[in-house]
PDB file of N, CA, C and O in Angstrom:
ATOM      1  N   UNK A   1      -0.889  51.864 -81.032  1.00  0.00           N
ATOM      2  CA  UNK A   1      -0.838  53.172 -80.412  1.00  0.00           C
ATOM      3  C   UNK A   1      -2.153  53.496 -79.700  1.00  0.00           C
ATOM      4  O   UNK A   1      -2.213  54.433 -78.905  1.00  0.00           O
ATOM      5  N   UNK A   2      -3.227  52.707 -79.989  1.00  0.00           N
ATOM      6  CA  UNK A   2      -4.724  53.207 -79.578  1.00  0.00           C
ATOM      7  C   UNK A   2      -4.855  52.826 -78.148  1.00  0.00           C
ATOM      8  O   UNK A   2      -5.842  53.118 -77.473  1.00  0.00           O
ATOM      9  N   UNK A   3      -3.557  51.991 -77.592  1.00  0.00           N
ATOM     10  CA  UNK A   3      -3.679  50.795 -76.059  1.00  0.00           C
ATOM     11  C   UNK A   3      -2.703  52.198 -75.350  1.00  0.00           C
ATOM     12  O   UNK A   3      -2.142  51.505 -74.502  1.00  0.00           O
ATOM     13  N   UNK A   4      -2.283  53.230 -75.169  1.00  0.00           N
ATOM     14  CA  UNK A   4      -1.261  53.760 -74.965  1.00  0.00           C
ATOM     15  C   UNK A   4      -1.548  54.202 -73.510  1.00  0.00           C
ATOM     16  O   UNK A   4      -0.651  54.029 -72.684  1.00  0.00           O
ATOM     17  N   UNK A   5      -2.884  54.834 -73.070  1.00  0.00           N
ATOM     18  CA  UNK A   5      -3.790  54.951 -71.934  1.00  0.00           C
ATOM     19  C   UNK A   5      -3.285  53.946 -71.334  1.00  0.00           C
ATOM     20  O   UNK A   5      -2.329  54.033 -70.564  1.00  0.00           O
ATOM     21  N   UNK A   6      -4.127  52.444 -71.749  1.00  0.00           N
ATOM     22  CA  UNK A   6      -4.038  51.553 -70.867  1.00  0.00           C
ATOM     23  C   UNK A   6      -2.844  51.097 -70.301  1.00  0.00           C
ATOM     24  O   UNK A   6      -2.871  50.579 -69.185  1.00  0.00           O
ATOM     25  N   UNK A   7      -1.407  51.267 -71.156  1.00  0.00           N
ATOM     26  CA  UNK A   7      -0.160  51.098 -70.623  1.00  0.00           C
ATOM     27  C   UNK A   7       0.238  52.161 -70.152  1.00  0.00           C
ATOM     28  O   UNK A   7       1.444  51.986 -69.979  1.00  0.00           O
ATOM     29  N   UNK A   8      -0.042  53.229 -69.813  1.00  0.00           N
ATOM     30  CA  UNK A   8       0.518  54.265 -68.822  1.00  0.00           C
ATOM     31  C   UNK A   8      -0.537  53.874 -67.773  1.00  0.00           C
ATOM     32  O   UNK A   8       0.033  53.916 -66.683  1.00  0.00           O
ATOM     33  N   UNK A   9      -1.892  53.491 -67.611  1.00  0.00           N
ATOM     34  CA  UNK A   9      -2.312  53.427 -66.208  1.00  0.00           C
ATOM     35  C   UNK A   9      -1.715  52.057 -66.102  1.00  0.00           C
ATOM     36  O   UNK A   9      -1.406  52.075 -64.911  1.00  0.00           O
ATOM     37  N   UNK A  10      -1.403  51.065 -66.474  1.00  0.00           N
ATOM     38  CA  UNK A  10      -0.769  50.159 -66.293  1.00  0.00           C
ATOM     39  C   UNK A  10       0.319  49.885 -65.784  1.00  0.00           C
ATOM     40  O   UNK A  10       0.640  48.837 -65.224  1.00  0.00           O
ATOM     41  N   UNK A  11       1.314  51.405 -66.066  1.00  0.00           N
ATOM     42  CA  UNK A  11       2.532  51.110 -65.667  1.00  0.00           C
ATOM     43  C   UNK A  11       2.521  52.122 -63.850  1.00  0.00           C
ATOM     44  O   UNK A  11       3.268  51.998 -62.879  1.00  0.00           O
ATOM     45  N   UNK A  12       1.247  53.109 -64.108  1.00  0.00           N
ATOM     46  CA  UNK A  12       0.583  54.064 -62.679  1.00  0.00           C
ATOM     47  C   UNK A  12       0.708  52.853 -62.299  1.00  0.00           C
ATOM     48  O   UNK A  12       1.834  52.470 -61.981  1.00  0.00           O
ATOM     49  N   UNK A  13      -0.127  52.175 -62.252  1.00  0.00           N
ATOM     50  CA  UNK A  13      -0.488  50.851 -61.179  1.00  0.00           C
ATOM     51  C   UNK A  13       0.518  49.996 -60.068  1.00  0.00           C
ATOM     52  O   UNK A  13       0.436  49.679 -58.881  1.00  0.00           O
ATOM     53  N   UNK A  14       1.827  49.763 -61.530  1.00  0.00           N
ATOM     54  CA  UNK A  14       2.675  49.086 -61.310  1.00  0.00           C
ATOM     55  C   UNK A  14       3.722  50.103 -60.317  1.00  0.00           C
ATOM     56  O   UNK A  14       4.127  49.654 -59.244  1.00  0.00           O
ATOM     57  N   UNK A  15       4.007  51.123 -60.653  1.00  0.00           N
ATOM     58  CA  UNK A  15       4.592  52.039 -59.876  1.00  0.00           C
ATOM     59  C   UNK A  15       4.007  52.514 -58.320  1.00  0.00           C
ATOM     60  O   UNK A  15       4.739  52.907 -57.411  1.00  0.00           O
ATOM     61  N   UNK A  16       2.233  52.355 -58.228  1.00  0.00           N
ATOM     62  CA  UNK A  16       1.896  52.699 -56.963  1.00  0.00           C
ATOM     63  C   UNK A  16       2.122  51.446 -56.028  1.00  0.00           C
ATOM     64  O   UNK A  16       2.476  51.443 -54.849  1.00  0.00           O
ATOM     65  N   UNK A  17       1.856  50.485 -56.777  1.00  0.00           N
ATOM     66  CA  UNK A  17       2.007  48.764 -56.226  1.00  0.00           C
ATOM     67  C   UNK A  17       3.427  48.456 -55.717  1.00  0.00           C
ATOM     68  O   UNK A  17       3.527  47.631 -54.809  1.00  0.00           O
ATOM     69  N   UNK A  18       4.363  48.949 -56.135  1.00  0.00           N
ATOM     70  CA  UNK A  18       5.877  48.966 -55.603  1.00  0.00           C
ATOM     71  C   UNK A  18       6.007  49.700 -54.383  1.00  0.00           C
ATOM     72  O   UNK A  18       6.691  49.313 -53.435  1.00  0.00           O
ATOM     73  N   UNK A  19       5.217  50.973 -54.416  1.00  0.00           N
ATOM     74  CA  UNK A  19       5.785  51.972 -53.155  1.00  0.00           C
ATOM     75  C   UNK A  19       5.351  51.787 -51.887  1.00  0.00           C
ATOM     76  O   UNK A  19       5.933  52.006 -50.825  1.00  0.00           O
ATOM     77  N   UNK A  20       3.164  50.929 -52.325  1.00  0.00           N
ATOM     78  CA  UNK A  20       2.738  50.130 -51.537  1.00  0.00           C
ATOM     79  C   UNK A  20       3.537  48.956 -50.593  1.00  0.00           C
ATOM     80  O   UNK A  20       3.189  48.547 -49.486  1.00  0.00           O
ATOM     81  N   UNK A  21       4.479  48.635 -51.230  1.00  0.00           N
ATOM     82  CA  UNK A  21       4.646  46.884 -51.037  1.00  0.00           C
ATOM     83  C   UNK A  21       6.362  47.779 -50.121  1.00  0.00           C
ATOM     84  O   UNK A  21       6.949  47.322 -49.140  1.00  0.00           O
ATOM     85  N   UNK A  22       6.639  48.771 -50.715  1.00  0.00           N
ATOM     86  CA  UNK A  22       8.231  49.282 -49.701  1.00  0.00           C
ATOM     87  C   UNK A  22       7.728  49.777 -48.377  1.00  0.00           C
ATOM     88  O   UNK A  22       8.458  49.499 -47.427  1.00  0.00           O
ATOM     89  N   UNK A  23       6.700  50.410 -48.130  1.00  0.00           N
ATOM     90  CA  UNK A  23       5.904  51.122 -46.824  1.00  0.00           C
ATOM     91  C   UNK A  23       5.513  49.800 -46.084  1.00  0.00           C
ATOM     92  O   UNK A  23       5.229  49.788 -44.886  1.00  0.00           O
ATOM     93  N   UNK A  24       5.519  48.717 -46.860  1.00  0.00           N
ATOM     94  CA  UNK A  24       4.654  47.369 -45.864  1.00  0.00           C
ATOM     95  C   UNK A  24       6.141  46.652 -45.205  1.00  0.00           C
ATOM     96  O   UNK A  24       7.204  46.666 -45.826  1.00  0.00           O
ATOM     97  N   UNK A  25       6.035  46.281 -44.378  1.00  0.00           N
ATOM     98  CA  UNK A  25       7.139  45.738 -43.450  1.00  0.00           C
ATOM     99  C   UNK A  25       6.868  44.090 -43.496  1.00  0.00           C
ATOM    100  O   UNK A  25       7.883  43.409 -43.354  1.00  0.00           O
ATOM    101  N   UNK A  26       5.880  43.532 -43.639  1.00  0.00           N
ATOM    102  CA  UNK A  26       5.912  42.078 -43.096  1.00  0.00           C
ATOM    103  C   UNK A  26       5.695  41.627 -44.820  1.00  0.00           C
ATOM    104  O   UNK A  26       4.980  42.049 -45.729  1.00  0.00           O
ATOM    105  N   UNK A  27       6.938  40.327 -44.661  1.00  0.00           N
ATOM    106  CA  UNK A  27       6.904  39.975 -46.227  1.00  0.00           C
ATOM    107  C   UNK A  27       6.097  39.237 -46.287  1.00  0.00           C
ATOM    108  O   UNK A  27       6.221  38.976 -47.483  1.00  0.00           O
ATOM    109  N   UNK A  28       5.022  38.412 -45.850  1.00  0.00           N
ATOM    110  CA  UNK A  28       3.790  37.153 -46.290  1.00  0.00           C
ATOM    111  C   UNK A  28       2.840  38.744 -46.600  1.00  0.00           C
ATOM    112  O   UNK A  28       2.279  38.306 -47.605  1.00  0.00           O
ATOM    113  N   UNK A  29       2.281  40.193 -46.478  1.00  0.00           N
ATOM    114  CA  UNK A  29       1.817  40.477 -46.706  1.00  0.00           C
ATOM    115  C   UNK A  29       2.124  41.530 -48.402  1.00  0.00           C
ATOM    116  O   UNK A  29       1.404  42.125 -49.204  1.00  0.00           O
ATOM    117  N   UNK A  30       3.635  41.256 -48.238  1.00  0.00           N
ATOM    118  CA  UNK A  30       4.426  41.863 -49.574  1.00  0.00           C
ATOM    119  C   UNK A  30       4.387  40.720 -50.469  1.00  0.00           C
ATOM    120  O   UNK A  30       4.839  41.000 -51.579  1.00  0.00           O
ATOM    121  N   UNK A  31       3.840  39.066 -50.291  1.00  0.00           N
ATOM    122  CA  UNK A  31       3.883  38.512 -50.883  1.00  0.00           C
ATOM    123  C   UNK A  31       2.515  38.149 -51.376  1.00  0.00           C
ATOM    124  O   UNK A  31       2.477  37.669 -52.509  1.00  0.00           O
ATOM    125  N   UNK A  32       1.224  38.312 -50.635  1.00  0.00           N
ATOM    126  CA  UNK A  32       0.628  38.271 -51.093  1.00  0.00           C
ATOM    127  C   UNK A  32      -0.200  39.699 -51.800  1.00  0.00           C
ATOM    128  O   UNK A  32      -1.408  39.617 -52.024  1.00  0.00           O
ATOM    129  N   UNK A  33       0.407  40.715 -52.052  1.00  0.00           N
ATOM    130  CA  UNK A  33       0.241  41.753 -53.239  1.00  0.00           C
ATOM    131  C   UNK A  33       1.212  41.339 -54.516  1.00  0.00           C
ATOM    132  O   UNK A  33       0.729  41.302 -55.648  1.00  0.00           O
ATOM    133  N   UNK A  34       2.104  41.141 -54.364  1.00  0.00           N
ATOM    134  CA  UNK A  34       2.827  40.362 -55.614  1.00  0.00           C
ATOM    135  C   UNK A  34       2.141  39.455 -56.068  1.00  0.00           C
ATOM    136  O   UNK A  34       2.156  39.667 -57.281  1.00  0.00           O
ATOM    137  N   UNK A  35       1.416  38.388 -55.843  1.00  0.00           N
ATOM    138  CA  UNK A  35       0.943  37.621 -56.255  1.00  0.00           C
ATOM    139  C   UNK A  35      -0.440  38.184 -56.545  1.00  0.00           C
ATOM    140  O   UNK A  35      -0.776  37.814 -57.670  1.00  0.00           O
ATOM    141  N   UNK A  36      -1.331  38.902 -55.994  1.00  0.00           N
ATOM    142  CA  UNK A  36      -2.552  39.592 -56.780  1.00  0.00           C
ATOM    143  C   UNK A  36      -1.908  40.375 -57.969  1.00  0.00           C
ATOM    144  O   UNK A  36      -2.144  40.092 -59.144  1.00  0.00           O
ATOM    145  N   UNK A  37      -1.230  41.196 -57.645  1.00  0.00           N
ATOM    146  CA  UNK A  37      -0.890  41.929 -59.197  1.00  0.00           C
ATOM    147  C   UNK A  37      -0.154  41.182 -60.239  1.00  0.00           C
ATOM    148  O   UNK A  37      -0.184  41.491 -61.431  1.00  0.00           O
ATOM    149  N   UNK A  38       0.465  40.254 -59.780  1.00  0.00           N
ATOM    150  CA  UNK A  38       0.831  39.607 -60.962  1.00  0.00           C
ATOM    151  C   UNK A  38      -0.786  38.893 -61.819  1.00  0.00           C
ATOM    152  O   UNK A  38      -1.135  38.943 -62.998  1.00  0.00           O
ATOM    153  N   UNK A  39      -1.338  38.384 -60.812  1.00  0.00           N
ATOM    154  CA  UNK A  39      -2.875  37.714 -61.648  1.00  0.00           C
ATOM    155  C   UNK A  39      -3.347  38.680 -61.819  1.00  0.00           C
ATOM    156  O   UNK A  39      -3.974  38.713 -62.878  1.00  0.00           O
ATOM    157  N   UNK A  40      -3.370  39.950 -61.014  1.00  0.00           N
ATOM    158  CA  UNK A  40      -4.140  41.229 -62.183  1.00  0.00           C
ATOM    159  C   UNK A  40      -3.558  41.692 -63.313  1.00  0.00           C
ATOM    160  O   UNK A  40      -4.121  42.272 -64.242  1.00  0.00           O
ATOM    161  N   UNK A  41      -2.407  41.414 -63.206  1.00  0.00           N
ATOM    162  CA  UNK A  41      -1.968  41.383 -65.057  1.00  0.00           C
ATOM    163  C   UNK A  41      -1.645  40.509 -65.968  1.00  0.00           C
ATOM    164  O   UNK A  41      -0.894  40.752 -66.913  1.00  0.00           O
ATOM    165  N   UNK A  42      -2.282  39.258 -65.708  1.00  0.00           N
ATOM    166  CA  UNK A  42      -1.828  38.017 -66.427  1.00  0.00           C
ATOM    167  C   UNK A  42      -3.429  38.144 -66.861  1.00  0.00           C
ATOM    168  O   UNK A  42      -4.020  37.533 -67.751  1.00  0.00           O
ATOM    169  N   UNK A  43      -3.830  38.939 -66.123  1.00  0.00           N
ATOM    170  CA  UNK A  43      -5.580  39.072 -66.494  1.00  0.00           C
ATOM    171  C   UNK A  43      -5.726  39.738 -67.852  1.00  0.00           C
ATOM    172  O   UNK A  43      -5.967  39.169 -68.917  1.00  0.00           O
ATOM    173  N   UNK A  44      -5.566  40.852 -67.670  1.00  0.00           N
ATOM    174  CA  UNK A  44      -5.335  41.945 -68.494  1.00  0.00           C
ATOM    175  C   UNK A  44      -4.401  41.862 -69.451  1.00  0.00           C
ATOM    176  O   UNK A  44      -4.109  42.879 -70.079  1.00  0.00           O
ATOM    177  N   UNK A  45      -3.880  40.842 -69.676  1.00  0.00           N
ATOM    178  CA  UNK A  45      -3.040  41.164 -70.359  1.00  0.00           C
ATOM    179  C   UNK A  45      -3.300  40.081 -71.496  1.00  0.00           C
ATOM    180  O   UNK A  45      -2.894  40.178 -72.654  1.00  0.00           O
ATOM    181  N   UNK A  46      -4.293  38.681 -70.792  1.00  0.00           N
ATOM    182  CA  UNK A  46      -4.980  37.717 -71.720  1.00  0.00           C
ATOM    183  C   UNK A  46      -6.450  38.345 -72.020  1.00  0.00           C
ATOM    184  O   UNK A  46      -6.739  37.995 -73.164  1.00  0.00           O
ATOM    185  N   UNK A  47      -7.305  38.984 -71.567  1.00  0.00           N
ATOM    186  CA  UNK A  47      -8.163  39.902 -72.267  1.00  0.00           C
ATOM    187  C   UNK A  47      -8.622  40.653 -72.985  1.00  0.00           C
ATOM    188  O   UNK A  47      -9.744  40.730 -73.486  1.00  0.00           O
ATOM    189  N   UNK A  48      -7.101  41.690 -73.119  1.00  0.00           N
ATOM    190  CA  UNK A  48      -7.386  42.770 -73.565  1.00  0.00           C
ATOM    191  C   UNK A  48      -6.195  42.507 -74.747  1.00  0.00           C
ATOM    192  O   UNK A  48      -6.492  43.137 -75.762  1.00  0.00           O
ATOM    193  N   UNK A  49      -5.276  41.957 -74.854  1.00  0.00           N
ATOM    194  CA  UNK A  49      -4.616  41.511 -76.110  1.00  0.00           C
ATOM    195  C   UNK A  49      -5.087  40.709 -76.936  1.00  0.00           C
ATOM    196  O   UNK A  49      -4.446  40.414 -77.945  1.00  0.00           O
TER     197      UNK A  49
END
């Protein structure tokens, strides 16, 4: 329960990163934000667990 912060800005993130990636029109640039946020949470998620 003490991580509860970090998974609500976690899930902020994930929710602004979607609306980002619907406003973007060209998919090599929708693909390369998918692929940073996925390694920004494969980050975070081997760090901080």
């Amino acid at each position: 329960m003490e991580n509860m912060g970090y998974y609500v800005a976690l899930l902020l993130a994930i929710i602004v990163a979607f609306y980002i990636i619907k406003k973007v029109a060209s998919c090599l640039v929708r693909s390369i934000v998918m692929i940073v946020l996925l390694v920004i949470l494969a980050i975070c998620y081997f760090y901080l667990h």
